[in-house]
C-alpha positions as CSV (number, residue, x, y, z in Angstrom):
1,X,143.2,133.3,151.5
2,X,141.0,131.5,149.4
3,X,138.1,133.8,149.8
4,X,140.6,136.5,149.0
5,X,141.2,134.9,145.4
6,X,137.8,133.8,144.7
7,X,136.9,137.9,145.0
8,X,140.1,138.9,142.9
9,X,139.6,136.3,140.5
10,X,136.4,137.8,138.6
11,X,138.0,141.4,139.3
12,X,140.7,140.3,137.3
13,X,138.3,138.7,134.7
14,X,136.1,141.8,134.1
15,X,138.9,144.0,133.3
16,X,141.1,141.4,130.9
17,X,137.8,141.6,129.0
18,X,137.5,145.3,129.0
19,X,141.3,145.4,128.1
20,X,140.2,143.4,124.6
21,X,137.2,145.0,124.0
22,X,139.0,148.5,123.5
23,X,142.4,146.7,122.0
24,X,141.4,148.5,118.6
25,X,142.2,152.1,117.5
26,X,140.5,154.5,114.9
27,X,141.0,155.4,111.3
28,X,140.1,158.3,109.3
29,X,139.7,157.8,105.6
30,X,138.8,160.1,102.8
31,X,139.5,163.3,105.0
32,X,138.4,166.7,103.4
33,X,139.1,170.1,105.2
34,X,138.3,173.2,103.5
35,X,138.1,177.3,105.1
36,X,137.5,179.1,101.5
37,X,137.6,182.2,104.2
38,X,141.0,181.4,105.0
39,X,142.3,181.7,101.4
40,X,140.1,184.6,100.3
41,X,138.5,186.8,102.9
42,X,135.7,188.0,100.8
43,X,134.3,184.5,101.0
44,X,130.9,183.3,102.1
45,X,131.1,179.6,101.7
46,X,131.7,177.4,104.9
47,X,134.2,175.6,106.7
48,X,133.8,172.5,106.9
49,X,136.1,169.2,108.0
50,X,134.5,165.7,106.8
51,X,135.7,162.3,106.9
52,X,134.7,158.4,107.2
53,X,135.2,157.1,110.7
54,X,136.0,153.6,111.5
55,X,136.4,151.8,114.9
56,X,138.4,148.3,114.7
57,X,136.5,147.3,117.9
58,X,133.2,147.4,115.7
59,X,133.9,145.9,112.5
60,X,130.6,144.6,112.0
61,X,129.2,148.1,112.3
62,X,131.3,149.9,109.6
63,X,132.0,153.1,108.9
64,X,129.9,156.7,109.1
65,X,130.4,159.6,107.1
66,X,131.2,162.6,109.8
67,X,130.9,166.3,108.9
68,X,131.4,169.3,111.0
69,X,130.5,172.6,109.3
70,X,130.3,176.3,110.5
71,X,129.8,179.4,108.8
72,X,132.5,182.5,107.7
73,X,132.9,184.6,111.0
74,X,132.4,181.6,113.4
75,X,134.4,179.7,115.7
76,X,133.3,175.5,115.1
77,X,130.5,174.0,116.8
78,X,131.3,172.9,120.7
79,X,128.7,170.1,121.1
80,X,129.2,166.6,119.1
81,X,125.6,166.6,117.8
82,X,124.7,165.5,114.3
83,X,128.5,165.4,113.3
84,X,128.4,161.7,111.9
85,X,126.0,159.7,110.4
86,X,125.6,157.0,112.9
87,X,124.7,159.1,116.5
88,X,126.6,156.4,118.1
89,X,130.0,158.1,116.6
90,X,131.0,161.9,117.4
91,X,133.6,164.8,116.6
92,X,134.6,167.4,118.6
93,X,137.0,170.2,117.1
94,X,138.7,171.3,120.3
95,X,141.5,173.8,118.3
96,X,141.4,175.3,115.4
97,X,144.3,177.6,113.9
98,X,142.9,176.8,109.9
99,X,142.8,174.0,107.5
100,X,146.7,172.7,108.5
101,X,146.4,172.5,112.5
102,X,143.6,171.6,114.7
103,X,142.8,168.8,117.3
104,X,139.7,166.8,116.8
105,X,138.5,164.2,120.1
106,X,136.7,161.6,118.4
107,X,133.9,159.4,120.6
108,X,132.3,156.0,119.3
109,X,130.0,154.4,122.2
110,X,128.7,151.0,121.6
111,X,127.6,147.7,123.0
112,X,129.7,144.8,124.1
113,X,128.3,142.3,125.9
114,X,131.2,140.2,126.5
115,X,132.5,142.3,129.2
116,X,129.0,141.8,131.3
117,X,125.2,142.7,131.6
118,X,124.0,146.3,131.2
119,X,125.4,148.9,132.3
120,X,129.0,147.7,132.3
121,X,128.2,146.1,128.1
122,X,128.3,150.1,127.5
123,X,131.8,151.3,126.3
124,X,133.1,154.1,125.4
125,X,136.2,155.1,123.7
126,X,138.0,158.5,123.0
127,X,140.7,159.8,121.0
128,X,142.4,163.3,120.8
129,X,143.4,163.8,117.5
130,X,145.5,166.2,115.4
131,X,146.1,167.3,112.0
132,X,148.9,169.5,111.1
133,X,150.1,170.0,107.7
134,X,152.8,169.1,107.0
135,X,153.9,167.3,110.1
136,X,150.8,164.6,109.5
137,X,151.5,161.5,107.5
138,X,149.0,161.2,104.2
139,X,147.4,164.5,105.1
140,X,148.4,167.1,102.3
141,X,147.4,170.8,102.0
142,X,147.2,173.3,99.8
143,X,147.7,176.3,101.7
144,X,147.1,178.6,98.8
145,X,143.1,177.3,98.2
146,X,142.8,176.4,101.9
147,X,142.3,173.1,101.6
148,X,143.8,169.4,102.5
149,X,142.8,166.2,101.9
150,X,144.3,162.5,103.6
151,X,145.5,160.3,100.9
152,X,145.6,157.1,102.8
153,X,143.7,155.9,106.1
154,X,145.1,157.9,109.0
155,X,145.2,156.3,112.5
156,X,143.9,157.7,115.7
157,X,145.4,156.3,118.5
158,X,142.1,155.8,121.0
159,X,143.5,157.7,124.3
160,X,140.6,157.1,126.6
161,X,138.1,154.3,127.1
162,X,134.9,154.0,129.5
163,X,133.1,151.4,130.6
């Protein structure tokens, strides 16, 4: 029995650390979502959804300015590369039916090493995430110009985490 618990013991350990290290969930500030195409056809300009990302797991790294972008005609990117600032960070539009509803998953992926020695210090944490206007607290449209802005930090509850 005691060998039993000695096993369990650092089981049990390993995973109330990973339970901490991903306690913290992510907020969206200074959101900007524009489709100039969606208010006037005869538009060129891009779409574009941008926004300050913030993990309250990492406080010590900050925030990163994220941006995805594609042009009049196009459906939005489907890889996560060079959306934010800091490559450790990354957006994903999985939907999008214009400026007032679409999901977003939202990655960060940084180092912890109080949850062990490489590769287990690696975590990874995920949140699917949508805006819809008017259903979305802070986040206020214009339908008319095609364009919506957050006017207060918006939460993303973290839905996934890897380690």
């Amino acid at each position: 029995m005691h060998y039993l618990s000695s096993l369990l013991l650092p089981i049990a350990l390993f995973f109330s650390s990973l339970t901490s290290a991903f306690s913290g969930d992510f907020e969206l500030s200074d959101i900007t979502v524009s489709s100039p195409c969606q208010a006037d056809p005869k538009s060129t300009a891009s779409t574009y959804i941008e926004f300050n990302f913030f993990d309250q797991d990492t406080p010590e790294v900050g925030s990163t300015h994220c941006c995805v972008e594609w042009a009049v005609g196009q459906q939005p990117p489907t890889t996560w590369t060079n959306t934010c600032d800091n490559s450790t960070f990354g957006v994903l539009v999985q939907s999008w039916n214009g400026v007032d509803n679409m999901s977003l998953q939202l990655s960060h992926q940084y180092i912890d090493n109080s949850v062990g020695q490489y590769p287990y210090n690696v975590l990874t944490k995920f949140s699917k995430f949508s805006l819809a206007y008017p259903s979305t607290q802070y986040y206020d449209c214009d339908v008319s110009k095609a364009e919506c802005q957050s006017s207060a930090v918006i939460i993303a509850l973290v839905t996934q985490a890897v380690a």
